[in-house]
PyMOL Python script that loads the backbone (N, CA, C, O; Angstrom):
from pymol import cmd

cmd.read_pdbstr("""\
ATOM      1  N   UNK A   1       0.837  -1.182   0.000  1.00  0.00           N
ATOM      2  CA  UNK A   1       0.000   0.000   0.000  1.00  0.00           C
ATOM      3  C   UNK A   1       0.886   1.252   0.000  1.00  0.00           C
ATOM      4  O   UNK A   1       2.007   1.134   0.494  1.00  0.00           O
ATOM      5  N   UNK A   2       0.439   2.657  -0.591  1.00  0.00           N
ATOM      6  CA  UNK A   2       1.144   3.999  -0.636  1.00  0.00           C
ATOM      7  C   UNK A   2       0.036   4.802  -0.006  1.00  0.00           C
ATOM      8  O   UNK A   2      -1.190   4.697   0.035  1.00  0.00           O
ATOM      9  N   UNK A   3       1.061   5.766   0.539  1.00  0.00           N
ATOM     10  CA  UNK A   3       0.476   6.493   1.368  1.00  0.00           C
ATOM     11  C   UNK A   3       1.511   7.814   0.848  1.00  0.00           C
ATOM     12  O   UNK A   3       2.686   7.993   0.530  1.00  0.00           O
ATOM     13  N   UNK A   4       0.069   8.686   1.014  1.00  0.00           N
ATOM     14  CA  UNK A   4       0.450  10.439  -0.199  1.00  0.00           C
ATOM     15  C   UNK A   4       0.889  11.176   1.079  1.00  0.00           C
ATOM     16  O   UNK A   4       0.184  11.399   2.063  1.00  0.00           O
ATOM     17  N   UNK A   5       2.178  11.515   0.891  1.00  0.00           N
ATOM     18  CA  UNK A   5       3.196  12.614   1.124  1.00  0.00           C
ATOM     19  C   UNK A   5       2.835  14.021   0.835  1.00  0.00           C
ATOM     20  O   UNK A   5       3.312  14.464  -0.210  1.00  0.00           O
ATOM     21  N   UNK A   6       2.160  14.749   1.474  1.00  0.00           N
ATOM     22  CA  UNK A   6       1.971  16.130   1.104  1.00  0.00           C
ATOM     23  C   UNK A   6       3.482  17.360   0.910  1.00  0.00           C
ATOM     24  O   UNK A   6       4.082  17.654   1.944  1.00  0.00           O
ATOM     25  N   UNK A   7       3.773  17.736   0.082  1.00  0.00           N
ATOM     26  CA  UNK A   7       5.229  18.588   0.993  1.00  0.00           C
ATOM     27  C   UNK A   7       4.772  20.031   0.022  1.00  0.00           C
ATOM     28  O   UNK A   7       4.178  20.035  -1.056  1.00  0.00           O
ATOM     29  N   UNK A   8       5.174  20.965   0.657  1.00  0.00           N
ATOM     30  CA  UNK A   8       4.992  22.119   0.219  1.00  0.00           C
ATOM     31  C   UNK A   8       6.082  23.180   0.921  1.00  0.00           C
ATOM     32  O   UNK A   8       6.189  23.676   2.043  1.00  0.00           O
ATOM     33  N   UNK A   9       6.757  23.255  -0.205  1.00  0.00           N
ATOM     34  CA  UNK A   9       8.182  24.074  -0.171  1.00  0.00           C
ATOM     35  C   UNK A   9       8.129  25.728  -1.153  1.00  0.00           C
ATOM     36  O   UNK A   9       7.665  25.782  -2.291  1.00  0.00           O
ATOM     37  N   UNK A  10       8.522  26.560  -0.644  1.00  0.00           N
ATOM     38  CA  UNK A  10       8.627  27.664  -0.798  1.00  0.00           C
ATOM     39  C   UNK A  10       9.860  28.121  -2.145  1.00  0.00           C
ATOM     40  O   UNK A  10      11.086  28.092  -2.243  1.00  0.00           O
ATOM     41  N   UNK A  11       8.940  28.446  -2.852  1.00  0.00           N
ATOM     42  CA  UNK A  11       9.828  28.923  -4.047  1.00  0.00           C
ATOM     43  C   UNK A  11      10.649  29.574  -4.043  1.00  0.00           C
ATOM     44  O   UNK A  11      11.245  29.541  -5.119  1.00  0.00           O
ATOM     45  N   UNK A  12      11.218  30.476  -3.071  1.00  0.00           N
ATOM     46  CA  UNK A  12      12.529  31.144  -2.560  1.00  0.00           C
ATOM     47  C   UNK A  12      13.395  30.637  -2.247  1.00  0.00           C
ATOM     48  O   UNK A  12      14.545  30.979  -2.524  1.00  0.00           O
ATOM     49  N   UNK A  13      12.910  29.225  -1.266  1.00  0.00           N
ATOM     50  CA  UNK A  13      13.880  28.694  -0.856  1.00  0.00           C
ATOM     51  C   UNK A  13      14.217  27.314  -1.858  1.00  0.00           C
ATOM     52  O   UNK A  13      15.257  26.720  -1.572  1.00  0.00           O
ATOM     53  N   UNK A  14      13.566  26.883  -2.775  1.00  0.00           N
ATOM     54  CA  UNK A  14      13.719  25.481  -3.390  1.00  0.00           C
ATOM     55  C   UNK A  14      13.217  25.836  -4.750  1.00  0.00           C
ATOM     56  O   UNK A  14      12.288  25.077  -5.027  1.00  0.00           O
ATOM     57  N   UNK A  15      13.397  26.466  -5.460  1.00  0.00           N
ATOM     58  CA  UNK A  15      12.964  27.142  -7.126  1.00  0.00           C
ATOM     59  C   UNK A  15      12.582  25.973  -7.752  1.00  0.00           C
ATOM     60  O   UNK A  15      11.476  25.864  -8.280  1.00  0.00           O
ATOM     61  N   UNK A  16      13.623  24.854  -7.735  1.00  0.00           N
ATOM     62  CA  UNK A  16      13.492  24.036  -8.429  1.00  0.00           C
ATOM     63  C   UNK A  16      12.809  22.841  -7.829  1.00  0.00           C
ATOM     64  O   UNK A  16      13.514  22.049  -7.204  1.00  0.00           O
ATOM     65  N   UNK A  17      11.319  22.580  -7.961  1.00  0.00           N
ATOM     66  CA  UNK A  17      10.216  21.874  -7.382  1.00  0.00           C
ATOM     67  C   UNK A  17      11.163  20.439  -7.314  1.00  0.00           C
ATOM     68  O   UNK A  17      11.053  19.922  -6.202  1.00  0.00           O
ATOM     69  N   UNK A  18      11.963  19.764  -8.133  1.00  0.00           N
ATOM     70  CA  UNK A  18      12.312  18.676  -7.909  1.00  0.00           C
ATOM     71  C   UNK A  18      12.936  18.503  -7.315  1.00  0.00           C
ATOM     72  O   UNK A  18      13.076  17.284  -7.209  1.00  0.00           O
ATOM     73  N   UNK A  19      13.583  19.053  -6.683  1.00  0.00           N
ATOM     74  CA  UNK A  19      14.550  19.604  -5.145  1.00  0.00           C
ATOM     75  C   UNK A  19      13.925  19.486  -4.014  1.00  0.00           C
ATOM     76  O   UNK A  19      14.514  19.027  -3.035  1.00  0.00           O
ATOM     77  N   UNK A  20      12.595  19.888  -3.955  1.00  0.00           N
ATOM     78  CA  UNK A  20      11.815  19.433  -2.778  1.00  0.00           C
ATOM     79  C   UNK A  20      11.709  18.319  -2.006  1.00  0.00           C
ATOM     80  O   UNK A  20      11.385  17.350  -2.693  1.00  0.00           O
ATOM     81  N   UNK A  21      11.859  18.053  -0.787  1.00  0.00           N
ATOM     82  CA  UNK A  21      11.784  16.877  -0.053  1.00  0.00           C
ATOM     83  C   UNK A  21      11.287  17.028   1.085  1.00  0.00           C
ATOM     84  O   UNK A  21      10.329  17.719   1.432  1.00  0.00           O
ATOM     85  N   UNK A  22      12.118  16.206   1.811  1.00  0.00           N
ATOM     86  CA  UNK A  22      10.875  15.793   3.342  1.00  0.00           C
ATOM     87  C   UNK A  22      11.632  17.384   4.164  1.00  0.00           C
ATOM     88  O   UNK A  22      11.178  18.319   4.823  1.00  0.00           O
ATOM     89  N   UNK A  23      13.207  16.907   3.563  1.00  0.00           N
ATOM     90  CA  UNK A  23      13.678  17.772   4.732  1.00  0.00           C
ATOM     91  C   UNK A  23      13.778  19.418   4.661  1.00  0.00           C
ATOM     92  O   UNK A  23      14.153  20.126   5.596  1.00  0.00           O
ATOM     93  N   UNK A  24      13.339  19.908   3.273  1.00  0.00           N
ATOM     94  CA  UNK A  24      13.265  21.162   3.051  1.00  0.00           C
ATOM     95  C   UNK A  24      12.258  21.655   2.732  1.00  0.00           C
ATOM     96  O   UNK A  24      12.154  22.856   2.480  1.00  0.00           O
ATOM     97  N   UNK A  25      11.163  20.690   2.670  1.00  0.00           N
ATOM     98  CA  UNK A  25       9.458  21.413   2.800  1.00  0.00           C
ATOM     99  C   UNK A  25       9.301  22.164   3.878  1.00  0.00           C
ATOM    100  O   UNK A  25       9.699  21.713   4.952  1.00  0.00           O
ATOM    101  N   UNK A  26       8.680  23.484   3.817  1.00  0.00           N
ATOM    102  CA  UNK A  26       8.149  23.968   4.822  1.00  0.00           C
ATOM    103  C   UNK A  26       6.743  23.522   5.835  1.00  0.00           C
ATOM    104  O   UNK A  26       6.291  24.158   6.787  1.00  0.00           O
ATOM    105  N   UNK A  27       6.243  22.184   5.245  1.00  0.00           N
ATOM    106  CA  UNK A  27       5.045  21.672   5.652  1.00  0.00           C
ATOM    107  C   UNK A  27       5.131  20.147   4.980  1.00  0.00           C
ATOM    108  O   UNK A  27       4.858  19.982   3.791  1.00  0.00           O
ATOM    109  N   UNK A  28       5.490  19.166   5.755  1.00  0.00           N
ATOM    110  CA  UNK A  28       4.839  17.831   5.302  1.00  0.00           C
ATOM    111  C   UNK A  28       3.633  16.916   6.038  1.00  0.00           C
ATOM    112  O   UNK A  28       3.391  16.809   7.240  1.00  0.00           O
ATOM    113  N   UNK A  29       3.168  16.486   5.236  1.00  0.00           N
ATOM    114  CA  UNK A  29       1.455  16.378   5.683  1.00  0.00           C
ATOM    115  C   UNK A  29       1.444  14.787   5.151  1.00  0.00           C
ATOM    116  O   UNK A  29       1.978  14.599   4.058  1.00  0.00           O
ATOM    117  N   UNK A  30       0.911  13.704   5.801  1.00  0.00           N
ATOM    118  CA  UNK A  30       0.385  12.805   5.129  1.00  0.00           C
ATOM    119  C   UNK A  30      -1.019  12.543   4.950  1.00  0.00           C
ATOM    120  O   UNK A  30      -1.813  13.046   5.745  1.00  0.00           O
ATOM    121  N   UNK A  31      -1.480  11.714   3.871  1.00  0.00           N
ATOM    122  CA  UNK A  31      -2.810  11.539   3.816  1.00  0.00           C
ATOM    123  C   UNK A  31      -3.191  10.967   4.849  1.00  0.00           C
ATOM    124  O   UNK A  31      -2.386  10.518   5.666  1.00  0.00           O
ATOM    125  N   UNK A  32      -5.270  10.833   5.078  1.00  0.00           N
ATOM    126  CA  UNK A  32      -4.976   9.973   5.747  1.00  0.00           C
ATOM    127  C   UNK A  32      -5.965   8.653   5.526  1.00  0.00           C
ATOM    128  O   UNK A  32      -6.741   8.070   6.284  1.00  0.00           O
ATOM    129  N   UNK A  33      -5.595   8.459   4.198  1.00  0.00           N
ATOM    130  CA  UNK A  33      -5.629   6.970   3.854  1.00  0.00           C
ATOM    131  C   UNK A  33      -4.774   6.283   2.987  1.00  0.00           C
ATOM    132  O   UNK A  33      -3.753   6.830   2.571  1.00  0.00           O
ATOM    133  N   UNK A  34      -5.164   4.833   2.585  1.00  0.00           N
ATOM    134  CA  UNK A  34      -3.404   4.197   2.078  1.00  0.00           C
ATOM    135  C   UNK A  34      -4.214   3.913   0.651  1.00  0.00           C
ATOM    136  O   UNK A  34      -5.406   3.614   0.713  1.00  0.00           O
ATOM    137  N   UNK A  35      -3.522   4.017  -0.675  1.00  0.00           N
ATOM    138  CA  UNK A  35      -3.348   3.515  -1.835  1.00  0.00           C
ATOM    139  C   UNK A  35      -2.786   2.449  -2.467  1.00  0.00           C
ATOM    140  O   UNK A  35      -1.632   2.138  -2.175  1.00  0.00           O
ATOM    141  N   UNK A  36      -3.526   1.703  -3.452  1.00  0.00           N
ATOM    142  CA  UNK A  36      -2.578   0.552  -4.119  1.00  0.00           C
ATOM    143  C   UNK A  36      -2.016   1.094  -5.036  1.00  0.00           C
ATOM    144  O   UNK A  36      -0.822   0.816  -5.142  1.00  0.00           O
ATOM    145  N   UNK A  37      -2.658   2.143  -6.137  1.00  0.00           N
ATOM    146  CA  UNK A  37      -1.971   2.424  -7.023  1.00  0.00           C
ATOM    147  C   UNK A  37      -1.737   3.802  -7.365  1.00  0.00           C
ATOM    148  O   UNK A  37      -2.521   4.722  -7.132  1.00  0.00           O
ATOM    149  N   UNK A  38      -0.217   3.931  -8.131  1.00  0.00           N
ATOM    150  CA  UNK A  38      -0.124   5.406  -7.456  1.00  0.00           C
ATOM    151  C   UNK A  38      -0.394   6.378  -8.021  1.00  0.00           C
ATOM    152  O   UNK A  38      -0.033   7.417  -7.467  1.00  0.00           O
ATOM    153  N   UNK A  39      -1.065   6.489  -9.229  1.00  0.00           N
ATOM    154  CA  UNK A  39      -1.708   7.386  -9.709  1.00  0.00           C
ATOM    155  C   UNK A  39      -2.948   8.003  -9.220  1.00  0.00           C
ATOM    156  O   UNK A  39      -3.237   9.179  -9.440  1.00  0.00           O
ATOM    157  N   UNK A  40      -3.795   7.046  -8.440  1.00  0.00           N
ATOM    158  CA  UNK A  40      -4.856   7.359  -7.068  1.00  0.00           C
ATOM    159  C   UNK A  40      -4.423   7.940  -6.066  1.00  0.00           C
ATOM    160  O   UNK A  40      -5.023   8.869  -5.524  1.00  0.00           O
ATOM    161  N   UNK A  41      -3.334   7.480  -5.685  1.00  0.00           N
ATOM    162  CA  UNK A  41      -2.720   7.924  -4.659  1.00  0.00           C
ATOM    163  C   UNK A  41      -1.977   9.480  -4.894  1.00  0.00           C
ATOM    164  O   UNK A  41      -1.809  10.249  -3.948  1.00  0.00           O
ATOM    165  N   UNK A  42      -1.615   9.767  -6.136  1.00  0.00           N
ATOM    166  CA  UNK A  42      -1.423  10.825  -6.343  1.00  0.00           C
ATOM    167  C   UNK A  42      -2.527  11.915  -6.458  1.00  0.00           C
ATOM    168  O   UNK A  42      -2.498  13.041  -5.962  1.00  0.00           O
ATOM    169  N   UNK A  43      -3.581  11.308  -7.269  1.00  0.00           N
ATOM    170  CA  UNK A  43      -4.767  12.462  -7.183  1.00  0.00           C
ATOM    171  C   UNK A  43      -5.215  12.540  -5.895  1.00  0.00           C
ATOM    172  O   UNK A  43      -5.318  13.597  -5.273  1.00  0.00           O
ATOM    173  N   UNK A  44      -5.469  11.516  -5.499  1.00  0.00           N
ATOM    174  CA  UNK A  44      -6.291  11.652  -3.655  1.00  0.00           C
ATOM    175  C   UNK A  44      -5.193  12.603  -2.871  1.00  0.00           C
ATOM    176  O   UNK A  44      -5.715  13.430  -2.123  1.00  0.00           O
ATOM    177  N   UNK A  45      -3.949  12.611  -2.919  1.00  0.00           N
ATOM    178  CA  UNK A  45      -3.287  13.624  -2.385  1.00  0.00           C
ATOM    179  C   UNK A  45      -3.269  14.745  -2.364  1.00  0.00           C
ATOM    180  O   UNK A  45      -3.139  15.420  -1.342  1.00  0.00           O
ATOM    181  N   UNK A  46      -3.457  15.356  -4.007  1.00  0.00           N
ATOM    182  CA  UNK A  46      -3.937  16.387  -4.159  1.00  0.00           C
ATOM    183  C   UNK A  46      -5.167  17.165  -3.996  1.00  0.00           C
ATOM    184  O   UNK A  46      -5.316  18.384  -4.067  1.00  0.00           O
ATOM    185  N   UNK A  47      -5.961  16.304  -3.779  1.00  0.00           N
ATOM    186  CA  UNK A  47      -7.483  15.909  -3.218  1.00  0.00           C
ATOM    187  C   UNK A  47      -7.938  16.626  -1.793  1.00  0.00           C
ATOM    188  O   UNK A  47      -8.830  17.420  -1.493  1.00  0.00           O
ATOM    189  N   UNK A  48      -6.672  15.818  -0.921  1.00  0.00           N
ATOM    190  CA  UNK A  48      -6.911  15.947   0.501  1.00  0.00           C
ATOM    191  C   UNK A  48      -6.637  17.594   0.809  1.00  0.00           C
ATOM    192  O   UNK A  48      -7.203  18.359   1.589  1.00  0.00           O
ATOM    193  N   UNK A  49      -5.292  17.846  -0.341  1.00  0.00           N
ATOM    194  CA  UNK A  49      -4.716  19.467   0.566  1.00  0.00           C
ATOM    195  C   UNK A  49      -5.807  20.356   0.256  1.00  0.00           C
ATOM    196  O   UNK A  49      -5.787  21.489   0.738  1.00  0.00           O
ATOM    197  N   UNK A  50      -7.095  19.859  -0.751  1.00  0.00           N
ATOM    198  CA  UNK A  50      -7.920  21.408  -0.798  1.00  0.00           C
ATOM    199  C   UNK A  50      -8.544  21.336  -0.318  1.00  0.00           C
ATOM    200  O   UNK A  50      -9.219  22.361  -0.220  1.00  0.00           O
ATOM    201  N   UNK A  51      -9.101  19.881   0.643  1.00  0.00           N
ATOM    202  CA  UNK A  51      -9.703  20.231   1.474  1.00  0.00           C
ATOM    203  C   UNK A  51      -9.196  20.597   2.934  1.00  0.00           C
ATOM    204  O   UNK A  51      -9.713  20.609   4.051  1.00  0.00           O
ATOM    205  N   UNK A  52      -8.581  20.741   2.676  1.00  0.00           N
ATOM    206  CA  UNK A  52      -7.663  21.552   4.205  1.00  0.00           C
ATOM    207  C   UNK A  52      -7.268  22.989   4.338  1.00  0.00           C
ATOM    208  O   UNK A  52      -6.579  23.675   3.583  1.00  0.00           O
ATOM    209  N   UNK A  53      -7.782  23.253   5.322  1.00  0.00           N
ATOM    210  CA  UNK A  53      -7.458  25.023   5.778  1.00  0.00           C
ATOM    211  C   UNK A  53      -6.018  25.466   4.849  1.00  0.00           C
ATOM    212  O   UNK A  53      -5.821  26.406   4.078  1.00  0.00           O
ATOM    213  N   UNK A  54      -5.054  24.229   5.354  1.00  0.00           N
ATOM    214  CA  UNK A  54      -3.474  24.935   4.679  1.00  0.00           C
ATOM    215  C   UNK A  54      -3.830  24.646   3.193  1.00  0.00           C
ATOM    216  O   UNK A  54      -3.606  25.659   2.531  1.00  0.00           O
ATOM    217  N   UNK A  55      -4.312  23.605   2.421  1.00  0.00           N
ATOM    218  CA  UNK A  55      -4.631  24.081   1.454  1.00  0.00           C
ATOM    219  C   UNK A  55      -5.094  25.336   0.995  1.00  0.00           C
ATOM    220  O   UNK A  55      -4.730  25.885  -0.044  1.00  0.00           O
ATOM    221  N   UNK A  56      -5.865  25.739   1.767  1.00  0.00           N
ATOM    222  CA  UNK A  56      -6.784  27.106   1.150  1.00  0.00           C
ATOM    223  C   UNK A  56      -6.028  28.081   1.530  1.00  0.00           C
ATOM    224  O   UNK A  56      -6.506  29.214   1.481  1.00  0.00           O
ATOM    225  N   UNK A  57      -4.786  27.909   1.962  1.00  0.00           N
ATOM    226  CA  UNK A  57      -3.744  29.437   2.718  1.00  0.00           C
ATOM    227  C   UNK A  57      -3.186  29.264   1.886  1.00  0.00           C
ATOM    228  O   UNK A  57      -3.628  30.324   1.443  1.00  0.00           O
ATOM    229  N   UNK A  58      -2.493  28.893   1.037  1.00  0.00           N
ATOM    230  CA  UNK A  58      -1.237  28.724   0.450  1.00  0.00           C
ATOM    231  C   UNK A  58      -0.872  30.289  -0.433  1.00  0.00           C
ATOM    232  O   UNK A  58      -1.330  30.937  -1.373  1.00  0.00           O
ATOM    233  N   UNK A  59       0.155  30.361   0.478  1.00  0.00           N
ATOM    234  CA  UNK A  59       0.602  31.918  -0.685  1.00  0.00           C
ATOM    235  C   UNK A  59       1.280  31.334  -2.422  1.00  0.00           C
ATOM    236  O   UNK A  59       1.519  30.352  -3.126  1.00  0.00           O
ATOM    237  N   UNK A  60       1.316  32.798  -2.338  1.00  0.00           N
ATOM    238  CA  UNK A  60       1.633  32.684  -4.176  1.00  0.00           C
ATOM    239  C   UNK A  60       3.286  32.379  -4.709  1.00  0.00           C
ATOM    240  O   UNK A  60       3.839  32.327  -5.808  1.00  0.00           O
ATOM    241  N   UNK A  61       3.755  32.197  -3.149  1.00  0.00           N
ATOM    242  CA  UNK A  61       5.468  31.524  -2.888  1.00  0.00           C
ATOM    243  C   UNK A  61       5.696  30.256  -2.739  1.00  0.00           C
ATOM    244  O   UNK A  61       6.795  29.762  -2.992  1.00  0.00           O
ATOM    245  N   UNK A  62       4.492  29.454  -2.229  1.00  0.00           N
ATOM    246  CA  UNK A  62       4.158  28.108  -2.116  1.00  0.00           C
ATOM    247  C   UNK A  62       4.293  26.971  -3.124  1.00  0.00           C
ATOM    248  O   UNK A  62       3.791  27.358  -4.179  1.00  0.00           O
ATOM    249  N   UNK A  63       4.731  25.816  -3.229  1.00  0.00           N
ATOM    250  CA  UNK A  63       4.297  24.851  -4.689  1.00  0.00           C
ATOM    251  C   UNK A  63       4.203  23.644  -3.806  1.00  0.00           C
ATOM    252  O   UNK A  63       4.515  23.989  -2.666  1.00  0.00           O
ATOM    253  N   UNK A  64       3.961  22.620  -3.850  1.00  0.00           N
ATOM    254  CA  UNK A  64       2.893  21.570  -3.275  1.00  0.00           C
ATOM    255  C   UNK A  64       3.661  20.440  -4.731  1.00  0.00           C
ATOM    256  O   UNK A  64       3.620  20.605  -5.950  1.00  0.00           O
ATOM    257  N   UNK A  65       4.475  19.031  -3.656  1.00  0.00           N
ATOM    258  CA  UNK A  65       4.045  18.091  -4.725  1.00  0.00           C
ATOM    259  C   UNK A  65       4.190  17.150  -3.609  1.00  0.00           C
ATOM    260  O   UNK A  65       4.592  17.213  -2.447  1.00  0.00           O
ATOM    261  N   UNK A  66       3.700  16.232  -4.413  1.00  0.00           N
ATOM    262  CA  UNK A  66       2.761  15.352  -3.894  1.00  0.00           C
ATOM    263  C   UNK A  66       3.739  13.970  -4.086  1.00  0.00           C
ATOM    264  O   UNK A  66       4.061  13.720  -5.247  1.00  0.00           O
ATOM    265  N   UNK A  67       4.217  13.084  -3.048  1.00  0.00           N
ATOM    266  CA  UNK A  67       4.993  11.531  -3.372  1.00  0.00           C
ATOM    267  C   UNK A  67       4.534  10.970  -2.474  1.00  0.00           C
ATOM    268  O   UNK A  67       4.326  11.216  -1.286  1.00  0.00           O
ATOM    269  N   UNK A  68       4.264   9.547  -3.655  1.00  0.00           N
ATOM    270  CA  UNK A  68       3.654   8.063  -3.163  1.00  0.00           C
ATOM    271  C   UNK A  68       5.019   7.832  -2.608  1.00  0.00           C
ATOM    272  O   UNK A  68       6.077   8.214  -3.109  1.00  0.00           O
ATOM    273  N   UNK A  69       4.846   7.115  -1.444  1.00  0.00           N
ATOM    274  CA  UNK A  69       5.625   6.042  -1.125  1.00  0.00           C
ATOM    275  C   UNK A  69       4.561   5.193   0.032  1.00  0.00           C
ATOM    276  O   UNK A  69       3.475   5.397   0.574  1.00  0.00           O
ATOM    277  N   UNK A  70       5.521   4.239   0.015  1.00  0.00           N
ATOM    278  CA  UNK A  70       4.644   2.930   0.879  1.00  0.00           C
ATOM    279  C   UNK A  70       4.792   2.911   2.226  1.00  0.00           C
ATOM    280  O   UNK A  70       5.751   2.922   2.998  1.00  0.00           O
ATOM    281  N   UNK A  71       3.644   2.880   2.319  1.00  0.00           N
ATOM    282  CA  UNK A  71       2.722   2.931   3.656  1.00  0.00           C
ATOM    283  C   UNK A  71       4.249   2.648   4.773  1.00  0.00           C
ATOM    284  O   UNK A  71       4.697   3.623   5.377  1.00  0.00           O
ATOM    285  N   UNK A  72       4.864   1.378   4.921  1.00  0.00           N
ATOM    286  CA  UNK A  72       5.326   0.937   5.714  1.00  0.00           C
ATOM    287  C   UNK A  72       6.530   1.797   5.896  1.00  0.00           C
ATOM    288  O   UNK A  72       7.245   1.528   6.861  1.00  0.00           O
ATOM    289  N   UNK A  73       6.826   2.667   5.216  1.00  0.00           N
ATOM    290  CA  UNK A  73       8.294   3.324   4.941  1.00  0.00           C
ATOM    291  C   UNK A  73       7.827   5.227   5.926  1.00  0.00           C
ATOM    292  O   UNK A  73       8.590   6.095   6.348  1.00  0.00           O
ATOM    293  N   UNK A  74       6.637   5.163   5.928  1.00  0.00           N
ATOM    294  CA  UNK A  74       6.087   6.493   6.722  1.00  0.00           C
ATOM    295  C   UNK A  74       6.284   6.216   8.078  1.00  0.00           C
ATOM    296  O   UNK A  74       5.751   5.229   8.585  1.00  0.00           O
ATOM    297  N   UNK A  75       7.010   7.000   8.742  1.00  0.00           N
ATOM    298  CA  UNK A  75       6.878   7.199  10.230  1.00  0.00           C
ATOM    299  C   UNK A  75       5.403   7.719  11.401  1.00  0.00           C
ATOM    300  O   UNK A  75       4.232   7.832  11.038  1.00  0.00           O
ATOM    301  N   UNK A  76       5.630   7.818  11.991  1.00  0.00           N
ATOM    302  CA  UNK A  76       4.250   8.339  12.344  1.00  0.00           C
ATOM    303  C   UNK A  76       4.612   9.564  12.919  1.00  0.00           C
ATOM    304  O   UNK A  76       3.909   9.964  13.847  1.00  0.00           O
ATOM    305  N   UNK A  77       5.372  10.102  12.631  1.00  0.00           N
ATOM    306  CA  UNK A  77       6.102  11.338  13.229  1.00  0.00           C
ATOM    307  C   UNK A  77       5.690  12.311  11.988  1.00  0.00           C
ATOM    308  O   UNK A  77       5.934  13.517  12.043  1.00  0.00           O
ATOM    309  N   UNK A  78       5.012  11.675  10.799  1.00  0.00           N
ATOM    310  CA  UNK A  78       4.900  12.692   9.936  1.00  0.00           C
ATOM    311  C   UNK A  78       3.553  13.063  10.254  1.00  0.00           C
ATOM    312  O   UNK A  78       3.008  12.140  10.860  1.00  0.00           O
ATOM    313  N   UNK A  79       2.671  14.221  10.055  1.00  0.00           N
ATOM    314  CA  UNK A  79       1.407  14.646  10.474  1.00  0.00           C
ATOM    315  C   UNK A  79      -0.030  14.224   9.958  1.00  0.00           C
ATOM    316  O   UNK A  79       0.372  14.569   8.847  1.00  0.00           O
ATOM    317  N   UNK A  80      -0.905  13.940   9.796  1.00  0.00           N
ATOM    318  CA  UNK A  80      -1.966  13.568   9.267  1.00  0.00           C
ATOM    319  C   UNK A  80      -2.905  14.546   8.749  1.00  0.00           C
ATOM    320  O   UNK A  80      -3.625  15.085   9.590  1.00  0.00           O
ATOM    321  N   UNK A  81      -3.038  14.871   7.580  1.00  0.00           N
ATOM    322  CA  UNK A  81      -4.162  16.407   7.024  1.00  0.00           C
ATOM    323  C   UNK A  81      -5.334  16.290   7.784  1.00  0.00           C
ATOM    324  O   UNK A  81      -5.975  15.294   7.450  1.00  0.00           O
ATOM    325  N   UNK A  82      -5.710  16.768   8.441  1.00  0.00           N
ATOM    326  CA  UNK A  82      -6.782  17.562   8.783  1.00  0.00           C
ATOM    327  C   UNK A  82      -8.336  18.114   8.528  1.00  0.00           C
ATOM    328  O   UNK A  82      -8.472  19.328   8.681  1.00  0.00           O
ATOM    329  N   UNK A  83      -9.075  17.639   8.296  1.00  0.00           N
ATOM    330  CA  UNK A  83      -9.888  18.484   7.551  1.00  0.00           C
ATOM    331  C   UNK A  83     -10.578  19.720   8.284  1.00  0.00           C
ATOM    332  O   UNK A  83     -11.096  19.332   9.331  1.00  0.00           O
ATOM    333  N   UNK A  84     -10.732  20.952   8.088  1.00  0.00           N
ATOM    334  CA  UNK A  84     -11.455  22.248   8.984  1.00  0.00           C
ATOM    335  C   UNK A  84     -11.950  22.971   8.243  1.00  0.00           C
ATOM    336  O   UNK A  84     -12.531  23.975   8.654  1.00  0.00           O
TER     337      UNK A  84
END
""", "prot")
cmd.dss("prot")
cmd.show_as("cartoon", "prot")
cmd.util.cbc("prot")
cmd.orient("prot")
């Protein structure tokens, strides 16, 4: 199973979106449900952040991408989205 990685890193600090990761997002978020395949898992990710308050904040410095990885490889130290 995959489980969607929210990260949203600041274009000042990381220009180049593929540069983005766990450790230089300004916000990592996990979903909070698990995927088999990861093209679901990619839309449902993108899915979850609009329905979330920080979704709906996001300044115009912000970029948001979104990585599958598997369930078992997530800590629980990473946060769970929210809905409000």
């Amino acid at each position: 199973m995959l489980t969607a990685l929210i990260l949203i890193c600041s274009v000042t600090l990381t220009p180049d979106l593929q540069k983005c990761n766990r450790e230089n997002a300004r916000t990592v978020m996990r979903a909070p449900a698990q995927f088999a395949n990861p093209a679901i898992c990619f839309l449902h990710g993108e899915a979850y952040l609009v329905e979330t308050s920080i979704g709906r904040q996001l300044s115009s410095n912000d970029r948001v991408k979104v990585v599958c990885v598997r369930s078992a490889a997530t800590d629980a130290s990473v946060p769970v989205l929210t809905f409000r």
